[in-house]
N, C-alpha and C positions, 0 to 999 in steps of 0.2 A: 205701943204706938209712939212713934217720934216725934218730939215736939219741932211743931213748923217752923219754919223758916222766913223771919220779915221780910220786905219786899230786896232789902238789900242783898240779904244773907242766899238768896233765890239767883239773885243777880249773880254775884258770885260763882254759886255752882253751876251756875249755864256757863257763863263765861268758861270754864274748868271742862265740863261736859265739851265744850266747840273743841275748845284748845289738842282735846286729846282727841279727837275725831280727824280734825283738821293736821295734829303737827304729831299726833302719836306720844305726845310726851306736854307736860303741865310744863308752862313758864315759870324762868324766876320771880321774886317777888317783885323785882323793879322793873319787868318788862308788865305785871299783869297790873303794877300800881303804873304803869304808865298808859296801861292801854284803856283801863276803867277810869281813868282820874278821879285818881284817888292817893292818897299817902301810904308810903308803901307801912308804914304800924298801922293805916288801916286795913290792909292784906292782911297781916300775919294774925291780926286781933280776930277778925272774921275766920280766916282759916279754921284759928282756934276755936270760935265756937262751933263751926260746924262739924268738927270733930267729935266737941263735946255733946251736939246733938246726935252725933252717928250717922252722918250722911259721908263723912271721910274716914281714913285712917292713915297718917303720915308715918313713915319710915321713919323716925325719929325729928327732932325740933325744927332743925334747921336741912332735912332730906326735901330732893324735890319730886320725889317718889312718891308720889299719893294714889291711893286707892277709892276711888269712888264704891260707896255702899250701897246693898240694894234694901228695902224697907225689912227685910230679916237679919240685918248687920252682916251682910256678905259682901264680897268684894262684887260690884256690876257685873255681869255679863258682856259687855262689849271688852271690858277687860282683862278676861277670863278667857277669850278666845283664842284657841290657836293654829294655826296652818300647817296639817300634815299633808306633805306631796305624796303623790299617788306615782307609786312606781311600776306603773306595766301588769300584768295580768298574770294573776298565778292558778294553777288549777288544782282542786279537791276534786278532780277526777286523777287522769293518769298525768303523770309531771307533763311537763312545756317547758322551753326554753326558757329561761331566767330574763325578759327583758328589764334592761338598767333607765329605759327613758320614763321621766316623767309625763304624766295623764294629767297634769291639774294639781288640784289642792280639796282638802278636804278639811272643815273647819269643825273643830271639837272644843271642848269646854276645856279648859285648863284646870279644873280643879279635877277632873274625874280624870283624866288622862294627864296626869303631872311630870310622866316623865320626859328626858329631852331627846332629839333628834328621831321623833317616833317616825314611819310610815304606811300609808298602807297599800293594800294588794286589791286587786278585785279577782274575785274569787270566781273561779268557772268548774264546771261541773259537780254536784252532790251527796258526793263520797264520804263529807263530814256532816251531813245534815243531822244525822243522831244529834251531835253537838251543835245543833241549832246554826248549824254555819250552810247557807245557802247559796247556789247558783248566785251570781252577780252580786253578790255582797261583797261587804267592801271592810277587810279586816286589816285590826288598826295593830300594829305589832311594833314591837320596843326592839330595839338591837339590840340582840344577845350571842355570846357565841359558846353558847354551854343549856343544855336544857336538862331538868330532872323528870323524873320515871312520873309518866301520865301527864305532863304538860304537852300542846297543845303547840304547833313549832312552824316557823319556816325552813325549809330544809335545801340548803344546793345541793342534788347529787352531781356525782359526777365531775363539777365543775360546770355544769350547763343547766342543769335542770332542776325548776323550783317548784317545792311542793306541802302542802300544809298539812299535817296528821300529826297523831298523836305518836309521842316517842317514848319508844322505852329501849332501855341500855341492858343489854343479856354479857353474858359475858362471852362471847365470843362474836359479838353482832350488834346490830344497830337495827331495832324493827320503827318500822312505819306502821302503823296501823288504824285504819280507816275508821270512820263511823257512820259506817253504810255497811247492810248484811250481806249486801249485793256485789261488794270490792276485797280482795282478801288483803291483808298484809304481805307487807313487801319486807326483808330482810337484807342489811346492806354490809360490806364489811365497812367497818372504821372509817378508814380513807377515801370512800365512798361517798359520804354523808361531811357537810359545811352548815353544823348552825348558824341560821340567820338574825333567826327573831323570834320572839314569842309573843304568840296572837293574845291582845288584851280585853279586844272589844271588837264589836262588831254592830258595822252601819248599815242597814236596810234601805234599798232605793225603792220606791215604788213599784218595779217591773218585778221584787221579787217578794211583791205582799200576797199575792193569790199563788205561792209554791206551798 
């Protein structure tokens, strides 16, 4: 357990807590020793201990990159959050048009999804349900333009049509192949096939808990 915080050292991390809510980003020490009246060696003093308590973690001495901690020494959650746009509707049934416009945003945890410029798709029809990926789900894929044998892919055929299956590379073909007993594989030549992405993760809305 972390040892607490006096009423000042409290003061402080609220203060730190608004600032990054409010401005997305921790002030220097002379705006936040101006806004608490206080001396700015009393910022950097306090800083310091609440570091040394583990309610922070600073990028270095004098960085004003600081990480709020949550009671297990992790960085916050509200800081850890990040916004993947939702780009148009792909189907795990038969392909559809590749739409390019964004649907919104989709907020994920940044430690579990770390990588950058991810997207996702919302998924329409069943074809990959073996692989637990559902009607109206919403799958979270990394930009890739290269996929290895049994990953798990967004795929452009064509130049028009996007679609999620598993791929495997034959030598003289590109298969798609479903995960539904119901759908067969599809075999594509080369030039055919435009990796997209490869699916990371996958978000459940409520509309697809009772599938």
């Amino acid at each position: 357990m972390r040892e607490p915080l006096t009423l000042k050292q409290q003061q402080m991390l609220d203060y730190m807590k608004l600032k990054l809510e409010t401005d997305g980003m921790f002030p220097s020490l002379r705006t936040a020793a101006a806004d608490l009246d206080i001396s700015h060696a009393a910022v950097a003093q306090t800083l310091k201990v609440l570091e040394e308590k583990a309610y922070i973690k600073r990028e270095g001495r004098y960085s004003r990159r600081i990480h709020l901690l949550d009671h297990l020494g992790d960085t916050d959650l509200p800081q850890r959050q990040k916004r993947v746009p939702v780009i148009g509707n792909i189907t795990a049934g038969l392909p559809m048009y590749a739409q390019q416009e964004w649907e919104g945003f989709l907020v994920v945890d940044a430690k579990i999804y770390p990588d950058r410029n991810l997207f996702a798709l919302k998924i329409q029809g069943n074809s990959m349900k073996d692989a637990g990926i559902l009607d109206q789900d919403l799958a979270i894929c990394t930009p890739r333009q290269y996929a290895d044998n049994r990953e798990i892919i967004v795929a452009l055929i064509n130049q028009e049509e996007a679609t999620v299956k598993r791929f495997f590379l034959h030598r003289d073909s590109i298969e798609l192949r479903p995960e539904n007993p119901a759908f067969n594989p599809v075999f594509y030549s080369f030039d055919q096939v435009l990796v997209q992405g490869k699916v990371i993760g996958i978000v459940r809305g409520p509309e697809g808990m009772n599938a």
